[in-house]
C-alpha positions as CSV (number, residue, x, y, z in Angstrom):
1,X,13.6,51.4,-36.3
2,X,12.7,54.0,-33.9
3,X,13.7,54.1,-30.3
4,X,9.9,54.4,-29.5
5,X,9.6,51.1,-31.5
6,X,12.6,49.2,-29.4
7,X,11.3,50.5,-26.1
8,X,7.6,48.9,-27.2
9,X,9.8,46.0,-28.3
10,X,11.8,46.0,-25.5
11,X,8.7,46.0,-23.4
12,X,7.1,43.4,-24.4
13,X,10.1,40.7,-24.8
14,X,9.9,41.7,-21.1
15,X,6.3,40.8,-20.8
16,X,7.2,37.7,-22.6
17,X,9.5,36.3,-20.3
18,X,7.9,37.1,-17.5
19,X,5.0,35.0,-18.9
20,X,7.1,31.9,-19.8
21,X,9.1,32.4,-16.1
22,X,5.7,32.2,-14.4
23,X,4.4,29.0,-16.8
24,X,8.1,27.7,-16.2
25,X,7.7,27.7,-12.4
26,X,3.4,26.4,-12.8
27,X,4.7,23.4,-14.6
28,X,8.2,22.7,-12.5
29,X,5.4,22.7,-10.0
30,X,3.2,20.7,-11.6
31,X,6.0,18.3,-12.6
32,X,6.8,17.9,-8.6
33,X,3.0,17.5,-8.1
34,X,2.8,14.4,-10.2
35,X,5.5,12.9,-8.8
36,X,4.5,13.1,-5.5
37,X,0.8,11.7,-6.6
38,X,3.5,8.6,-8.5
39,X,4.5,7.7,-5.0
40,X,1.9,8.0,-2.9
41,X,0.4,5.6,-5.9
42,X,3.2,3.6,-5.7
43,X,3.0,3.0,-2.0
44,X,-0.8,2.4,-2.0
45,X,-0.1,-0.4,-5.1
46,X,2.2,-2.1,-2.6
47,X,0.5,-1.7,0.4
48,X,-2.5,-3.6,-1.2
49,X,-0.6,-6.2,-2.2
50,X,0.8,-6.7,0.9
51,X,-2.8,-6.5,2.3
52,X,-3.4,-9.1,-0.2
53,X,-0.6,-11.2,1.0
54,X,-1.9,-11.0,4.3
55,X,-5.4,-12.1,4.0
56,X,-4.1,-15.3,1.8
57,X,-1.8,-16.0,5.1
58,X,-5.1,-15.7,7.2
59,X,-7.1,-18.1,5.4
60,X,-4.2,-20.2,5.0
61,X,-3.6,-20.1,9.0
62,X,-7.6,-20.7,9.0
63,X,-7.4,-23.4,7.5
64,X,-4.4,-25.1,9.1
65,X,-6.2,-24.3,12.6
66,X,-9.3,-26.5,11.6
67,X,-6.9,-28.9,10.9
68,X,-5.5,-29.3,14.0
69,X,-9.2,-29.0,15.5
70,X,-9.8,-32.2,13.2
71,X,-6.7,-34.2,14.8
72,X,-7.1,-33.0,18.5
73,X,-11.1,-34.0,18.2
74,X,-10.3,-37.3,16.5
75,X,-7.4,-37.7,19.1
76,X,-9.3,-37.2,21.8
77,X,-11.9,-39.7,20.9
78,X,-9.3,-42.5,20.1
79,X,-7.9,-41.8,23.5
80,X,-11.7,-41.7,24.9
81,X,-12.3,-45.0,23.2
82,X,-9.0,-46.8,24.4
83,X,-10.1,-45.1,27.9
84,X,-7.5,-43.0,28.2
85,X,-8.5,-39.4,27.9
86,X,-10.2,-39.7,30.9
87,X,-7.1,-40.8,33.0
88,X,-5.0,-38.1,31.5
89,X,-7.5,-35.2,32.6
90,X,-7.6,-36.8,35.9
91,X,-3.7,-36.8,36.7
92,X,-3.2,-33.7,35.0
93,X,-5.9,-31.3,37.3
């Protein structure tokens, strides 16, 4: 081969790598783009379900509080009917 034909050659292995080093580096950065987007998805999965969680305790809670609505308001009219409710208010004030 000629030395004009390695320097072409030479040249454009050169250009070569420089292309694969610059699509090398756009999908390392790519790669690290992904995985970031993994773990912000990963952290938004669980922080709905712990959203989820949390609204299942609420209605839980809501529903325990009418309970005890239920057994104050029938307490207080057993006590009421026994005549007692109004004595306690009385000595408690």
């Amino acid at each position: 081969m000629s030395e004009q034909k390695w320097v072409e050659l030479s040249q454009k292995t050169e250009h070569l790598v420089s292309e694969y080093k610059k699509i090398k580096k756009e999908r390392d950065d790519f790669k690290k783009e992904i995985e970031e987007l993994q773990k912000q998805t990963t952290k938004l999965v669980r922080t709905s379900k712990e959203e989820m969680l949390l609204k299942e305790r609420i209605k839980v809670l809501e529903k325990d509080k009418q309970i005890v609505r239920e057994k104050v308001k029938t307490l207080i009219k057993i006590l009421k009917e026994k005549h007692l409710f109004n004595n306690l208010t009385s000595t408690t004030e």
